[in-house]
C-alpha positions as CSV (number, residue, x, y, z in Angstrom):
1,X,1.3,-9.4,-14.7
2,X,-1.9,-11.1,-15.1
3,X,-4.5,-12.2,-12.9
4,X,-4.2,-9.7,-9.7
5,X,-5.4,-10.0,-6.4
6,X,-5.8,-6.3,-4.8
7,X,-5.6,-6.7,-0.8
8,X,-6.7,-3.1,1.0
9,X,-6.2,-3.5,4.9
10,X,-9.0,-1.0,6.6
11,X,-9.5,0.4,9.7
12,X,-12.8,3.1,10.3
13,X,-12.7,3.7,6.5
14,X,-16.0,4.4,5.4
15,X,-15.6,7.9,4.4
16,X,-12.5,6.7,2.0
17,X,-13.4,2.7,0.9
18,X,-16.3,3.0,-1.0
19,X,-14.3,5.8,-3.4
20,X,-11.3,3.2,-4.0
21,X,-13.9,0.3,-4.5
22,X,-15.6,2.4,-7.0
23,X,-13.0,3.1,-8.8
24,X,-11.5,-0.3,-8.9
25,X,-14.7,-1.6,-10.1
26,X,-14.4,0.9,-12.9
27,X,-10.8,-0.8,-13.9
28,X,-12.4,-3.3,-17.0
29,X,-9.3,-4.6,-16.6
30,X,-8.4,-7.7,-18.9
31,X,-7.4,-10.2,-16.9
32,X,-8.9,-12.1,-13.6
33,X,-9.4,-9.7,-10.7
34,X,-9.8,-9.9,-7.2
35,X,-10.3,-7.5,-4.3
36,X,-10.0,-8.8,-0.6
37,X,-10.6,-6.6,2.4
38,X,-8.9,-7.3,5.6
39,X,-10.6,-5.4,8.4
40,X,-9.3,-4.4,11.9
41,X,-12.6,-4.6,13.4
42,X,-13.8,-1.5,12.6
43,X,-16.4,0.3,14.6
44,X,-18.0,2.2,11.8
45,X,-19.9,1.8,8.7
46,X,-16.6,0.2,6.5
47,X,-17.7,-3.8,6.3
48,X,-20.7,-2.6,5.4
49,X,-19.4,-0.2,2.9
50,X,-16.9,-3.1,1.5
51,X,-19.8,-5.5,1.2
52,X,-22.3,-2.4,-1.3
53,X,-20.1,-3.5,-4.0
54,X,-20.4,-7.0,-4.0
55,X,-22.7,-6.7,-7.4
56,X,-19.8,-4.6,-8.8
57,X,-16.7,-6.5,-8.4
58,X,-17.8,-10.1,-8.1
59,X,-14.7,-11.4,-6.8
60,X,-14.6,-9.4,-3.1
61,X,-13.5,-11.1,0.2
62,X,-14.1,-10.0,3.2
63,X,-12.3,-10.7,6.0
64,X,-13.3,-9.3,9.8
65,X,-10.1,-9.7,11.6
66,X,-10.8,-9.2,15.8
67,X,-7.0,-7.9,15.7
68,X,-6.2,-5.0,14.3
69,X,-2.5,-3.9,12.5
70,X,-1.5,-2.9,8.9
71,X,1.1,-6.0,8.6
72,X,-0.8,-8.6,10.1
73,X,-4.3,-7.7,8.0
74,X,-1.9,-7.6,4.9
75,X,-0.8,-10.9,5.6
76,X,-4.1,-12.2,6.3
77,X,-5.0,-10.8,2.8
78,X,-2.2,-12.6,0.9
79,X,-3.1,-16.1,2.5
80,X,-6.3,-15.8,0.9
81,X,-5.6,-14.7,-2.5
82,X,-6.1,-16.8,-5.5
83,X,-3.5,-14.9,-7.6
84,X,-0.1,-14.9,-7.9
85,X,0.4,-11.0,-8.3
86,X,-0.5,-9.1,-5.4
87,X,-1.4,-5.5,-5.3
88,X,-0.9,-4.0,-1.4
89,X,-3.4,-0.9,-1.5
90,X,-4.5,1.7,1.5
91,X,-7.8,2.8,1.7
92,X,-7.5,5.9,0.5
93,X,-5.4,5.7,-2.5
94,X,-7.8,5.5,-5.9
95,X,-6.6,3.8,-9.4
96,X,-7.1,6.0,-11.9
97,X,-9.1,5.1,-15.5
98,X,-7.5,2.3,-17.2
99,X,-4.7,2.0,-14.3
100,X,-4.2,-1.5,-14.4
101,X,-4.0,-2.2,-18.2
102,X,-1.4,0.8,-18.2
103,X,0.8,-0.9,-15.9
104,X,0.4,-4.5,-17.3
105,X,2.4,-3.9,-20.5
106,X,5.1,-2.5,-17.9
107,X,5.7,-5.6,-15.7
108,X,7.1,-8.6,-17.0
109,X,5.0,-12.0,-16.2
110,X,6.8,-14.7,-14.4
111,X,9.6,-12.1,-12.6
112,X,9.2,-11.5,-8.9
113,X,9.0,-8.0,-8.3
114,X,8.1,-5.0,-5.9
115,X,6.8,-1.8,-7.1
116,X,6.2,1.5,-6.5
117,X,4.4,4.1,-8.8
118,X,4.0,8.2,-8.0
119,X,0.8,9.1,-5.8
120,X,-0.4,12.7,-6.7
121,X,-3.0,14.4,-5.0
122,X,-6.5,14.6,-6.1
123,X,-6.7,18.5,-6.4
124,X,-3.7,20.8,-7.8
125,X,-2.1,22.0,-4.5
126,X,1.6,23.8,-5.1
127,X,2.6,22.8,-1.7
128,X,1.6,18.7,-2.0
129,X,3.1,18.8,-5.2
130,X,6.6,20.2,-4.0
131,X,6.2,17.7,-1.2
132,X,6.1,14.8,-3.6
133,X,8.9,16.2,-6.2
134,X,10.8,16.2,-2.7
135,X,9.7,12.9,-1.2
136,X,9.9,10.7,-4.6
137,X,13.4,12.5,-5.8
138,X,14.8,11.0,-2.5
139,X,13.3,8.0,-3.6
140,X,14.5,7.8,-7.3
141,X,18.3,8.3,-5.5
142,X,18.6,5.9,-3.0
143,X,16.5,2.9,-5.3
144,X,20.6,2.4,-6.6
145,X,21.5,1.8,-2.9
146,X,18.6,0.9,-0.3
147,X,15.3,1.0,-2.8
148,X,11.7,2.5,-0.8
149,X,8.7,0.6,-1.5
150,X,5.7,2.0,0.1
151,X,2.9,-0.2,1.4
152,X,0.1,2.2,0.3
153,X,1.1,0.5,-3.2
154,X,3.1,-2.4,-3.1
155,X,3.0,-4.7,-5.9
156,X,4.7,-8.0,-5.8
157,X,4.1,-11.6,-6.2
158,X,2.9,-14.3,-4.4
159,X,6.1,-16.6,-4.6
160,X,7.9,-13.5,-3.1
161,X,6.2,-12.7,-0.6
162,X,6.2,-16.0,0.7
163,X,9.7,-15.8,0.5
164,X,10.3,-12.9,3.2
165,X,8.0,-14.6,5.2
166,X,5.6,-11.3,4.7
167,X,5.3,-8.3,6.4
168,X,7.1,-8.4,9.7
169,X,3.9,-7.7,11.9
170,X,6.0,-6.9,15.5
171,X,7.3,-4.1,13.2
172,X,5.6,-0.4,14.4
173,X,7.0,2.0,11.2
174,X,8.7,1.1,7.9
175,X,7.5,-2.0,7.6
176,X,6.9,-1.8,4.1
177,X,10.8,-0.9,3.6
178,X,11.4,-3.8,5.6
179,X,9.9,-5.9,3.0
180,X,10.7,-4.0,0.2
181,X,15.1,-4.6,1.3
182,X,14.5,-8.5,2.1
183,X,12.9,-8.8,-1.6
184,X,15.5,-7.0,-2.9
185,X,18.3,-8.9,-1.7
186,X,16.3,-12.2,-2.5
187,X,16.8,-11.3,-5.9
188,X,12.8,-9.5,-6.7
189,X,13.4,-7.3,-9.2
190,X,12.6,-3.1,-8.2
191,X,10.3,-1.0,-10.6
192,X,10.0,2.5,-10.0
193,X,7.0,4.0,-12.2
194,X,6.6,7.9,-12.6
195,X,3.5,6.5,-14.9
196,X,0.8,5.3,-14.5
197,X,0.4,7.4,-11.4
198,X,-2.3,6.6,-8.7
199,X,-4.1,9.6,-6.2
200,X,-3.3,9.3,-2.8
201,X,-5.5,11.2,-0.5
202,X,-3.3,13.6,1.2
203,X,-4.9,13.5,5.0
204,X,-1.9,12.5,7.0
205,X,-0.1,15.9,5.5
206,X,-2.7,17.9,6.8
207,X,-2.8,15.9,10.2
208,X,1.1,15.3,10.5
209,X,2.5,18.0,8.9
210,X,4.5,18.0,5.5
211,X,7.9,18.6,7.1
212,X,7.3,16.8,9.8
213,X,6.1,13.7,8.1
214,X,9.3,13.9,5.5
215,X,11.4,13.8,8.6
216,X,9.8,10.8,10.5
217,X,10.0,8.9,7.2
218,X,13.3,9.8,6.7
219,X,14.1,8.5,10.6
220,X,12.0,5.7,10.3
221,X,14.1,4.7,6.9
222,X,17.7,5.6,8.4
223,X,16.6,3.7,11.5
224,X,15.2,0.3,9.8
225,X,18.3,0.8,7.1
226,X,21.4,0.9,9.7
227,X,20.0,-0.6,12.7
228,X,17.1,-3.1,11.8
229,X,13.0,-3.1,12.8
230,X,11.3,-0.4,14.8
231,X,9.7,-2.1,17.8
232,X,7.6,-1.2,20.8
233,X,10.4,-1.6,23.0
234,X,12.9,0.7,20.5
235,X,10.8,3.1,18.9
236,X,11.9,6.5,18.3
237,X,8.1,8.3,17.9
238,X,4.6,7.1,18.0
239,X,3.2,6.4,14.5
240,X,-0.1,4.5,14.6
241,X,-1.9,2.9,11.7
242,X,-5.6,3.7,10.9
243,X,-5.7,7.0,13.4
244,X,-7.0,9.6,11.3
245,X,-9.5,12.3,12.6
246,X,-11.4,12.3,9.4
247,X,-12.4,8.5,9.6
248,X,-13.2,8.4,13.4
């Protein structure tokens, strides 16, 4: 992995943006980097909160979608980037010091890939922590069957995700495994890092539930796994992207 191009679909994020953009800006990472921002026509302060760190990270798109959905503003993203390795981020996961050099060494240059690296919360909890040794050791088994990927970090290449034809955007859940099995079975290669570990903000436990998020993840996998795409017209539970009470 060399030059990157970081692509963070938002949607009412300006509580949660301007924390991953400062720490991304923080990255002195070695090689080119890009940041692109692909909006869902927000109706709060987040372009606005996107476009305070233009000074800071000179290379940040912004892209004002008027159509609003995680795979299609993903998508959007990767037709813009300049780079052939592409880093899928959500809003409110944060690279911690040094992140990206860590995982360079990792990752081999001209391979296509996805990957997926351990999220940890931001503050010692017992009860997130036993709900990641949970979620992740289900993830760690089934990577020699069906691998996971998760789009809150999804890093893959350009050439391969032009190959699966992106993220399917009728797709309402699991999208991200979706894309993560095509890539697979095109022959991307599947990394699995315990470290270098990223912080993911731990707000849909609190809204969802932690059991009850394990188990719609687990139905939306078994689901996409066996029967194919979750759509509108087939879907077992609502799960909506961006609708979190502590960004409206």
């Amino acid at each position: 992995m060399h030059d990157l191009s970081i692509i963070i679909p938002t949607l009412n994020e300006s509580k949660f943006l301007p924390l991953v953009l400062q720490a991304i800006s923080e990255q002195q990472y070695r090689y080119q980097l890009e940041v692109i921002i692909v909006d869902g026509h927000s109706d709060d302060g987040t372009v606005a909160a996107a476009r305070a760190f233009s000074d800071s990270i000179p290379q940040l798109t912004i892209i004002e979608s008027s159509e609003r959905g995680v795979s299609l503003q993903r998508n959007l993203g990767a037709a813009k980037a300049r780079y052939n390795h592409l880093l899928f981020l959500d809003s409110d996961v944060y690279l911690p010091k040094d992140f990206l050099n860590t995982l360079h060494v990792k990752l081999p240059d001209d391979d296509d890939c996805v990957v997926l690296v351990l999220h940890r919360p931001p503050t010692p909890n017992v009860l997130d922590y036993l709900w990641l040794i949970t979620l992740f050791s289900f993830i760690w088994l089934v990577q020699w069957w069906r691998p996971i990927c998760s789009g809150s970090f999804l890093l893959t290449t350009k050439h391969n995700h032009i190959a699966v034809h992106g993220f399917n955007e009728k797709a309402i859940m699991a999208e991200d495994v979706l894309y993560c099995h095509e890539s697979v079975k095109r022959g991307a290669v599947y990394k699995l890092f315990f470290t270098p570990s990223v912080i993911g903000d731990p707000r849909r436990l609190r809204e969802v539930g932690r059991f009850r998020l394990l188990w719609l993840w687990l139905k939306g996998y078994l689901y996409t796994t066996f029967k194919g795409p979750m759509y509108e017209s087939n879907k077992l539970f609502d799960y909506e992207f961006g609708k979190h009470s502590e960004s409206e």
